[in-house]
C-alpha positions in Angstrom: 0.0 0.0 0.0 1.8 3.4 -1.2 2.5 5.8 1.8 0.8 8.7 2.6 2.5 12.0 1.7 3.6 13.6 4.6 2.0 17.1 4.5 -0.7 15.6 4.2 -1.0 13.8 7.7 0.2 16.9 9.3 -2.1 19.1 7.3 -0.2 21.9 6.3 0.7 23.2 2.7 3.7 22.6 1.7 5.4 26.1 1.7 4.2 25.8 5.5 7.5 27.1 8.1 9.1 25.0 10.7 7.0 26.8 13.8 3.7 26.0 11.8 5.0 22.1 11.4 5.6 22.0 14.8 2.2 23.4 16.0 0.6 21.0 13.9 2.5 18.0 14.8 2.1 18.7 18.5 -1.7 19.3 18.4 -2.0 16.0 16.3 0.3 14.1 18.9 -1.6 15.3 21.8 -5.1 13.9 19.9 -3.6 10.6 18.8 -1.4 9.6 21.6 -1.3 5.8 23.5 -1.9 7.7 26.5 -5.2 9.0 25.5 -6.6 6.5 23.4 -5.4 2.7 25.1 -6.6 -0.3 23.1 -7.0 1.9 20.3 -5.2 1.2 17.2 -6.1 3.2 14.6 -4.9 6.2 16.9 -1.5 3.9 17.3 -1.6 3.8 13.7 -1.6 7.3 13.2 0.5 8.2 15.8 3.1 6.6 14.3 2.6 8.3 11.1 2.4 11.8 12.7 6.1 10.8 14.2 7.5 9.7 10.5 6.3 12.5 8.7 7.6 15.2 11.3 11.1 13.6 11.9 11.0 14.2 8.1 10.0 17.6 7.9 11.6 19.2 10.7 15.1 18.7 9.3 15.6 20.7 6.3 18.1 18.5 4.7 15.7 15.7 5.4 12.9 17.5 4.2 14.8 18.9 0.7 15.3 15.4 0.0 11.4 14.3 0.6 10.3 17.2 -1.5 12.5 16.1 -4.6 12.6 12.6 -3.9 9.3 11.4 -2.2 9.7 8.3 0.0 12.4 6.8 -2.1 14.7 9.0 -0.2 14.1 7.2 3.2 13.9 4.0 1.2 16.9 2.0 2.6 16.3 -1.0 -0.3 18.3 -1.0 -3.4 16.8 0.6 -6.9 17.4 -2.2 -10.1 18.3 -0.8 -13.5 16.5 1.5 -15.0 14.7 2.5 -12.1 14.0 6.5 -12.2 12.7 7.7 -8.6 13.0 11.4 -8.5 14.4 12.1 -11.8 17.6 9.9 -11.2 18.5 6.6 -12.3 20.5 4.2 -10.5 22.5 1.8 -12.6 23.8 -1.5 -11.5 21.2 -0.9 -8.2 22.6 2.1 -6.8 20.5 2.7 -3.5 19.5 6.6 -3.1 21.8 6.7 0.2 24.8 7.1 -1.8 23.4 9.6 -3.9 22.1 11.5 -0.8 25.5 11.4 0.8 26.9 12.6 -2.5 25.1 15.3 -2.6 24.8 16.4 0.8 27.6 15.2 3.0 30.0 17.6 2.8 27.6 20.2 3.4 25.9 18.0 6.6 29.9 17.9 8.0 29.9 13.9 7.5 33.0 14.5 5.3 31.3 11.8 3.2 29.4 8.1 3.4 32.0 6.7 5.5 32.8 9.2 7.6 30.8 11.9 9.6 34.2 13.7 10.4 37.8 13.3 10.9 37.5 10.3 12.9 33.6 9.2 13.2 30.6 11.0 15.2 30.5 9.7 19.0 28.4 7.1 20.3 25.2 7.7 21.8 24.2 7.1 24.9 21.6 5.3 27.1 20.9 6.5 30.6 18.3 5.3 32.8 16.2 7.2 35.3 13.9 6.4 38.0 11.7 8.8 38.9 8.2 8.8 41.2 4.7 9.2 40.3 4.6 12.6 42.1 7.7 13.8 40.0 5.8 12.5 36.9 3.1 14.2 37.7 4.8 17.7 38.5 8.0 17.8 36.9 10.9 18.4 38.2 15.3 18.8 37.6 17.4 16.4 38.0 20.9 16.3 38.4 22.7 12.8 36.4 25.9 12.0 36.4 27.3 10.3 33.1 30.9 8.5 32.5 31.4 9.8 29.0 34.2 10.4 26.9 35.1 14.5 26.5 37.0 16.9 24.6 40.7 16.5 25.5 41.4 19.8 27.0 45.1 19.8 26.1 44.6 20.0 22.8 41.4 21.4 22.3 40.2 17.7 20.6 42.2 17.9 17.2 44.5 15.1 18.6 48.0 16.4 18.5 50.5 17.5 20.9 50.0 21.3 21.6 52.4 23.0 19.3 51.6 21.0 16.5 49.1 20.2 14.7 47.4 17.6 11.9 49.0 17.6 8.5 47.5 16.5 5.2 47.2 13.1 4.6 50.1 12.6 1.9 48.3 9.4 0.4 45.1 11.2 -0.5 45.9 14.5 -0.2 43.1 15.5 2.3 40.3 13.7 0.4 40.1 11.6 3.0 39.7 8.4 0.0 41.2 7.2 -2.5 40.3 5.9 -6.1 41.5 3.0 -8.3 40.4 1.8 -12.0 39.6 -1.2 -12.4 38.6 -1.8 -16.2 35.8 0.8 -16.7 34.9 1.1 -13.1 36.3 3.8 -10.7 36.2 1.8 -7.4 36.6 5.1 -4.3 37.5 3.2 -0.6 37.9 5.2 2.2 41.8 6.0 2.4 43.9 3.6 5.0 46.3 6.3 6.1 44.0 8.4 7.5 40.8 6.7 8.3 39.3 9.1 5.8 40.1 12.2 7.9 42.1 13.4 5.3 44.6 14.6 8.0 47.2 12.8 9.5 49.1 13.1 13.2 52.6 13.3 13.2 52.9 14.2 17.3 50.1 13.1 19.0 48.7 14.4 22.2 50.0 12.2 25.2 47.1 13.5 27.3 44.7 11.7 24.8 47.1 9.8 23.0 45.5 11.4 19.7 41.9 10.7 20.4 40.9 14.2 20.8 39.2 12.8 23.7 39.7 11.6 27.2 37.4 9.5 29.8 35.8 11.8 32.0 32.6 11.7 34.4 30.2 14.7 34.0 27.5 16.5 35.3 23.8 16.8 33.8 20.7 19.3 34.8 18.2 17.4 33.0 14.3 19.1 33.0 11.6 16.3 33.4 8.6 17.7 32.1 5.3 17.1 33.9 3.2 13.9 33.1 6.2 11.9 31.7 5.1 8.3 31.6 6.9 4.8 32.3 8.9 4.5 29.2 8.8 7.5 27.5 12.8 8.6 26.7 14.5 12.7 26.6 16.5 13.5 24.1 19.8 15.4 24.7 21.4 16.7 21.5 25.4 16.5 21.6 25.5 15.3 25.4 27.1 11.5 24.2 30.3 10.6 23.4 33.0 13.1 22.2 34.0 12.3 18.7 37.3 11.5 17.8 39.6 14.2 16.6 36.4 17.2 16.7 34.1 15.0 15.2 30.7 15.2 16.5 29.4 14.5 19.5 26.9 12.0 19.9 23.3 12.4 22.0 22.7 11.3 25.1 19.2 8.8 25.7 17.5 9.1 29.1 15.2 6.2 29.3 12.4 7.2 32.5 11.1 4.3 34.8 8.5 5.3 37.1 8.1 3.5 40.7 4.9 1.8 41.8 3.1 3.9 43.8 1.6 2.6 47.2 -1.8 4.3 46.9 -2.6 5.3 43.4 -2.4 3.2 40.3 -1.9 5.2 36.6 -3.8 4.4 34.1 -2.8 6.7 30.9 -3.8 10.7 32.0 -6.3 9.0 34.7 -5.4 7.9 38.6 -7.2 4.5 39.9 -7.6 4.8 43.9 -9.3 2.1 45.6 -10.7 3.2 49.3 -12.1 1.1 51.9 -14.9 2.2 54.0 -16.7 1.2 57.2 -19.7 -1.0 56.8 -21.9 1.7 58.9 -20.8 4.4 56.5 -21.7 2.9 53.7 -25.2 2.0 55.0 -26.0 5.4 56.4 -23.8 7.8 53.9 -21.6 10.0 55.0 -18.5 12.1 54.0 -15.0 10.7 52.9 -11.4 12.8 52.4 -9.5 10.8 50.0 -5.2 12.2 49.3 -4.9 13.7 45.5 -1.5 13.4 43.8 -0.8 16.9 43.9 -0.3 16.6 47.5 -4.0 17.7 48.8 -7.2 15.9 49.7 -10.7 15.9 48.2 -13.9 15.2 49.7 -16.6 12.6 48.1 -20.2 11.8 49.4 -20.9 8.9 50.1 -24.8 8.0 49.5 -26.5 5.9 52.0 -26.6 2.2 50.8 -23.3 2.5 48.4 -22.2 -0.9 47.3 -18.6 -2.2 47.2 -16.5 -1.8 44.1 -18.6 1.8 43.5 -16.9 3.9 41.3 -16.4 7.8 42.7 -14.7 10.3 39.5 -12.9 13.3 40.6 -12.2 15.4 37.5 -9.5 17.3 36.8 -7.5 15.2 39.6 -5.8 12.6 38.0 -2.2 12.8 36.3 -0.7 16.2 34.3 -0.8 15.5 30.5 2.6 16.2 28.3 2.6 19.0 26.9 -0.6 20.2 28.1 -2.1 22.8 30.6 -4.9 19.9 31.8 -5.2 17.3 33.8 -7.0 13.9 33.7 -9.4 12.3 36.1 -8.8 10.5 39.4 -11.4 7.7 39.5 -12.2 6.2 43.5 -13.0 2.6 43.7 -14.9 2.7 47.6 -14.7 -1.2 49.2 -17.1 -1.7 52.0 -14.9 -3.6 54.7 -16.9 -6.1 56.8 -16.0 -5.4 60.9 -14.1 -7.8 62.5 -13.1 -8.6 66.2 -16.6 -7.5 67.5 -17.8 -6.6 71.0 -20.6 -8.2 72.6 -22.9 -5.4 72.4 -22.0 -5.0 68.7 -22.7 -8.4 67.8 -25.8 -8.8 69.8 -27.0 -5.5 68.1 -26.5 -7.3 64.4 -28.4 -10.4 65.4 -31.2 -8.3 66.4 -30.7 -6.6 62.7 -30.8 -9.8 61.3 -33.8 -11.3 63.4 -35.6 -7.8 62.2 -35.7 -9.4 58.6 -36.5 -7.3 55.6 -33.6 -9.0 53.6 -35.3 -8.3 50.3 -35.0 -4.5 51.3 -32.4 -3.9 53.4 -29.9 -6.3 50.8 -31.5 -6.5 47.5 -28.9 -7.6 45.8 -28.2 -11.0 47.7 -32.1 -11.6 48.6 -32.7 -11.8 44.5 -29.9 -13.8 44.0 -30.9 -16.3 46.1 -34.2 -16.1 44.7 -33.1 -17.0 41.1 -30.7 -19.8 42.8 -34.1 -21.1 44.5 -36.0 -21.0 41.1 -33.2 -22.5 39.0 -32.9 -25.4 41.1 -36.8 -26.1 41.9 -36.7 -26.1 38.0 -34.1 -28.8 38.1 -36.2 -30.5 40.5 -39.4 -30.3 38.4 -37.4 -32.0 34.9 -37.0 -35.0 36.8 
């Protein structure tokens, strides 16, 4: 089935600007995310496809590409002879990747397909956070501290000794490859000499020993937004590993976990509290304070005669939502406890409730179940 086009889904024209991609993208993520639609899959669906199309369009290299190529420019699979997406043709199956890199490596800094710098962007990184349900629900700043590799301060990350400095590669003259014929081929490999940095060390740094970079511990302010979610990962552009010799820095990838909470369960935006409640309260009504996750309390009324396993909603109570001003519902869940380790006088007082009768009143509920449990079996009784 052939893709949607990407404006499209987002909705906007496509002269649109980067702010007006953005506002659409967020209001589009806030309608269709898991959060606020569980078990639905057509929001999944589309969610998803709200994600591709913006990591797309908010890059503008990404984005030139789409709008000359389509989707073959995010195709990773090979075109065969003859093929013409975009205008181009591939011969001998050429995938557009090359072609991209071509045409827009030097310009991205990747210093070509094979190399994203003198010696190769840094690696990314994976941190992981445990956080609680209260700071989910507010927010807050966290201080991390990540063993990383840095910039070597002694020589400023280029790799040599101070005083000196990287020379041209003398076996492809900076190019950082090299190419060979090979009947009526040209056959281009990423030059041995110098790893494809096109630059060579003659003295390297002994602080780094001509990495550019040096193992070193740092520390991270790091905003947690309110109404994070277990699972959900931030995003921290350049904060990986130092690249080798001034290449790049990698991102850094800080996975959340939230902690079970001991009196409120999440369920997406919403709060789940179950509350237990005297048998005499729930018989004659009353008023209850249940704890919020904001920190305060709120009061519900209790009717007379509420059953166990009634359901109490609280709006605008339950958990922040990303991104967003509101809040979701908390939803109370009262369970009538039965009394134990009676007095005497208490118990003689409920065997004079019981010998008052008035079952099928005062308990509805069980009087007609055992009612249908009589009929069912006096009709078993009657088949035979």
């Amino acid at each position: 089935m052939a893709k949607r086009d990407y404006y499209e889904i987002l909705g906007v024209a496509r002269s649109a600007g980067g702010d007006e991609i953005k506002k659409a993208y967020r209001k589009l993520a806030m309608t269709h995310h898991p959060d606020r639609n569980p078990g639905n899959t057509e929001s999944e669906v589309k969610f998803k496809e709200i994600n591709e199309a913006y990591d797309v369009l908010k890059d503008d290299q990404k984005r030139a590409a789409y709008d000359r190529f389509g989707h073959a420019a995010f195709e990773g699979g090979q075109a065969g002879p003859g093929a013409r997406p975009g205008g181009f043709e591939f011969g001998f199956g050429a995938g557009f990747a090359d072609i991209f890199d071509e045409m827009f490596g030097e310009f991205m800094g990747r210093g070509g397909r094979g190399g994203r710098g003198p010696g190769g962007r840094g690696s990314d990184l994976r941190y992981n956070l445990e956080i609680t349900l209260e700071e989910a629900f507010a927010g807050k700043q966290a201080t991390i501290r990540v063993p990383s590799s840095a910039v070597c301060d002694s020589c400023n990350g280029s790799g040599a000794e101070p005083g000196t400095k990287p020379e041209t590669c003398p076996t492809c003259r900076g190019l950082g490859k090299t190419r060979t014929q090979q009947g009526f081929f040209t056959i281009e490999r990423t030059c041995s000499t110098c790893g494809g940095g096109g630059r060579v060390i003659g003295s390297p740094c002994k602080a780094c020993s001509g990495a550019g970079r040096v193992r070193r511990e740092r520390t991270l302010n790091v905003n947690i937004p309110a109404g994070v979610a277990d699972g959900n990962r931030i995003r921290l552009e350049g904060e990986g590993e130092a690249g080798l010799r001034n290449a790049p820095p990698g991102d850094l990838y800080i996975f959340l976990s939230v902690q079970p909470h001991r009196i409120f369960q999440r369920d997406g935006a919403d709060i789940q509290c179950k509350v237990p409640i005297p048998m005499a309260q729930a018989s004659l009504g009353g008023n209850v304070e249940v704890p919020t996750i904001d920190g305060n309390k709120a009061k519900i009324s209790i009717p007379a005669g509420t059953q166990s396993g009634a359901v109490f909603r609280l709006r605008n109570k339950g958990m922040s939502v990303l991104g967003s001003s509101s809040r979701g519902d908390m939803h109370v869940q009262v369970q009538v406890e039965t009394p134990v380790n009676l007095t005497r006088r208490q118990r003689e007082l409920l065997e004079e409730f019981a010998r008052e009768g008035g079952e099928d009143v005062s308990s509805p509920e069980s009087h007609g179940f055992f009612h249908r449990v009589k009929e069912f079996l006096d009709e078993l009784s009657g088949k035979e």
